[in-house]
N, C-alpha and C positions, 0 to 999 in steps of 0.2 A: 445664365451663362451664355450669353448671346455672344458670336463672333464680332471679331472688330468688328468687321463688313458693316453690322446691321445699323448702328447709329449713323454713321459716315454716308450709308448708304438712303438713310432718312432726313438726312443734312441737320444734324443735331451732334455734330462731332465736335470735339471739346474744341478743337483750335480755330470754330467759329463762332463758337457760344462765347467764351472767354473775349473776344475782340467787343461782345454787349455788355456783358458782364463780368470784368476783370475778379470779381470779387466772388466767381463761380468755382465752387467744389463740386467735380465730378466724377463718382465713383466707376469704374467700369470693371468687370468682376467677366473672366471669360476664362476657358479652360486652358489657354495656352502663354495666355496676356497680350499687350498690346504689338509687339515683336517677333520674332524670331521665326526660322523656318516651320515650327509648327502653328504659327499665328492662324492660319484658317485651315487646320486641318479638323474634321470633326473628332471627337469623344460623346464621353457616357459616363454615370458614375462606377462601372468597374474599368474603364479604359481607364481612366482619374487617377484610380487607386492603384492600377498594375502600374503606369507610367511613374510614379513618385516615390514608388519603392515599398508603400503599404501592405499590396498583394505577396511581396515576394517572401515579405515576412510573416505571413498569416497562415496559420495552419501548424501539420505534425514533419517533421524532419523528412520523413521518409514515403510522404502523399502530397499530391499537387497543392501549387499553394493555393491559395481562397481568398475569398473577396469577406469583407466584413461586414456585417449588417449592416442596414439603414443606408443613409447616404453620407457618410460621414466626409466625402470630399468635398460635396454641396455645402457641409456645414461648417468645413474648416472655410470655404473661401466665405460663406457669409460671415464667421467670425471676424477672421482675420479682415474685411471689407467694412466692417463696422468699426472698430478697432483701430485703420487706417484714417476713416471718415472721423471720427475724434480726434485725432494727431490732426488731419489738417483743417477741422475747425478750431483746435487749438492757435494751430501757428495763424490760420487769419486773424482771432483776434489781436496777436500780438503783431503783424505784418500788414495785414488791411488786405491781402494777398490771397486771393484762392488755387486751385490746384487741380493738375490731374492726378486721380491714385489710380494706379493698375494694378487689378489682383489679378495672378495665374494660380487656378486651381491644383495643376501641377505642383507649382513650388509651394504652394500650401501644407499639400501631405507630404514635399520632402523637405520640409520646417521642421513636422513631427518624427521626423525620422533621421536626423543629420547624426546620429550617432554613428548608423552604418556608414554612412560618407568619409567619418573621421576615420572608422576602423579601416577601411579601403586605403585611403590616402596615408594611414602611420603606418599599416600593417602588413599591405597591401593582402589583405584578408578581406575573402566574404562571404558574411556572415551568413548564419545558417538560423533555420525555424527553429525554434525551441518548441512548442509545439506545448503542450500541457505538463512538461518537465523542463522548469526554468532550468539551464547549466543541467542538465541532467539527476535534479531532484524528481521526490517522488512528494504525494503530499503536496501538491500543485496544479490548481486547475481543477477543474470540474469531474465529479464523479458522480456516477447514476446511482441511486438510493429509491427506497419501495416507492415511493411515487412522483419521482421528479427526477431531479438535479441539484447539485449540493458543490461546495465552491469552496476550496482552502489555502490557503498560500503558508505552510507551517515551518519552521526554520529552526533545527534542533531543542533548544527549550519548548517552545510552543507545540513539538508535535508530543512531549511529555503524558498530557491527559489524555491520548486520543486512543488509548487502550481499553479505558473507562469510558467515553463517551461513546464509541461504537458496540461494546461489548466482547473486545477482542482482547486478551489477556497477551496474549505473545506478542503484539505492538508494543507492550511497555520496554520490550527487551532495549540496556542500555545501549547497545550498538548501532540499533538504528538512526538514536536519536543524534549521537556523532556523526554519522556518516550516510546519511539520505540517498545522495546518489549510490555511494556504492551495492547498497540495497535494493533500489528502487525498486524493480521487478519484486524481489519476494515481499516487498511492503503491500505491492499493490496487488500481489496476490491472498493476501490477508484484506487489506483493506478491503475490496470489493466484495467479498462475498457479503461482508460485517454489514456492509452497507445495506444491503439488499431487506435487509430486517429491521430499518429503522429508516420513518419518513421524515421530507427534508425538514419538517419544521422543529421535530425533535430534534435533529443533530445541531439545527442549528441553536435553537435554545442551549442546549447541552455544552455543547460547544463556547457558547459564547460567555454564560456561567463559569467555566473553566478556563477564561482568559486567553482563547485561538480566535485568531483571524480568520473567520468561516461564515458561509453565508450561503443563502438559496438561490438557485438560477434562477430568476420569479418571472413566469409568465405576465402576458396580459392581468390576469385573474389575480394575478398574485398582488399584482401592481396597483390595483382599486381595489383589495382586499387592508392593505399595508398599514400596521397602526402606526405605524409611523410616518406617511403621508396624512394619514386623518387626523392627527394631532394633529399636525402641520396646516390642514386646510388644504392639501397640495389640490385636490381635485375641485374644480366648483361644474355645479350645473347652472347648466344653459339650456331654456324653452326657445324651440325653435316651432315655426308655427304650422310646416311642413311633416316634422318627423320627432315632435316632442321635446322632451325633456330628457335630457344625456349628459352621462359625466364628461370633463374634460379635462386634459391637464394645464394644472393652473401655472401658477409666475415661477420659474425657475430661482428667483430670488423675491426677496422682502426686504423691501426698505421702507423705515417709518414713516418717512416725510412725503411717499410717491406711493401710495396704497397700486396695484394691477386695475387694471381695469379690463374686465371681460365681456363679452358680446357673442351674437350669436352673426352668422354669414349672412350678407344677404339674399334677398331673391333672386331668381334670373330677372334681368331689368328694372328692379325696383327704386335704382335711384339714375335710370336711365335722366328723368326729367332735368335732371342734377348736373 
């Protein structure tokens, strides 16, 4: 996410590369894009996320908001910049014509977020964190159980079993199941305790036997544990000649006809000659 500056400033800037190469596509992916008065101002990836509307939504109602794990702004502009880089090797083949694409990191993460935009602009409402009660349900979001963290999203029929699955008998009561918000609090004072006496991989079996949408927060550990990455293959090892033999994560996708193809890093300098 380099500023405009840096290409222009290494004289590699599209509008004299294109004068060599009319037939040149170039990606340029910067946190602000190629305009506007934030054009060289610096960022980061929680600057990213507070500025595009991400931050403001993340978190509980009534606690600061938060930043989201990973780098999810770096990932939306390498999406969305790959994504772009196909559309305009698209249109050259059918034009003979190359392109500049500007990504802004910015309008990236308020891509994923233009719902707020609309609510503002019909409503002129703005909107608030839900926080781990979607609309003020209970039965939402992550809950702590004997060894972990535990994940449900349940919507009256589906929160049905979950009297039986935790071992709590007054959950079954039909009133809940109608009206989740209006309960929430005394759900989640039944639910947590229940919780506390059964670990996440039981509830989630349990659970998921019983037809609810529930799942484990899964660590690292959990994540190269997963029989359902192992089925998959998702992880392959790589020998590297430094520091061994280590799992990694493999192709996000499988396609028949384009098998992944995995490697290990290279040395420092090693294809210096190259």
């Amino acid at each position: 996410n380099f500023s405009p500056r840096v290409m222009s400033g290494l004289g590699l800037d599209y509008e004299l590369l294109e004068k060599i190469n009319p037939e040149l596509i170039m990606t340029s992916i910067s946190n602000f894009g190629q305009t506007g008065p934030y054009r060289d101002f610096k960022s980061s990836e929680v600057v990213a996320q507070s500025l595009g509307g991400l931050t403001y939504m993340t978190g509980d109602p009534d606690r600061p908001p938060l930043k989201l794990g990973g780098y999810q702004a770096q990932y939306q502009g390498g999406l969305n910049g790959g994504m772009a880089t196909l559309t305009a090797l698209w249109c050259r083949e059918n034009t003979g014509m190359g392109q500049h694409v500007d990504i802004s990191i910015m309008e990236c993460i308020g891509s994923i977020m233009e719902h707020l935009d609309a609510q503002w602009e019909y409503y002129r409402e703005i909107a608030v964190r839900e926080g781990q009660r979607w609309i003020g349900r209970a039965c939402w979001g992550p809950y702590e159980c004997k060894d972990g963290w535990v994940t449900m999203c349940l919507l009256r029929r589906r929160m049905r079993p979950l009297g039986d699955v935790v071992g709590e008998p007054v959950l079954k009561n039909p009133e809940y199941f109608m009206n989740t918000g209006q309960y929430a609090d005394e759900i989640d004072m039944l639910l947590k305790p229940a919780l506390e006496n059964i670990t996440k991989d039981e509830f989630y079996r349990k659970g998921q036997d019983a037809g609810m949408p529930v799942g484990i927060v899964a660590t690292p550990k959990d994540i190269l544990e997963s029989p359902q990455l192992q089925a998959r293959n998702y992880h392959v090892e790589i020998d590297h000649p430094v520091i061994g033999k280590l799992r990694y994560p493999g192709a996000p996708v499988i396609a028949d006809g384009t098998p992944w193809v995995t490697g290990r890093a290279p040395l420092l300098g090693e294809h210096n000659e190259e």
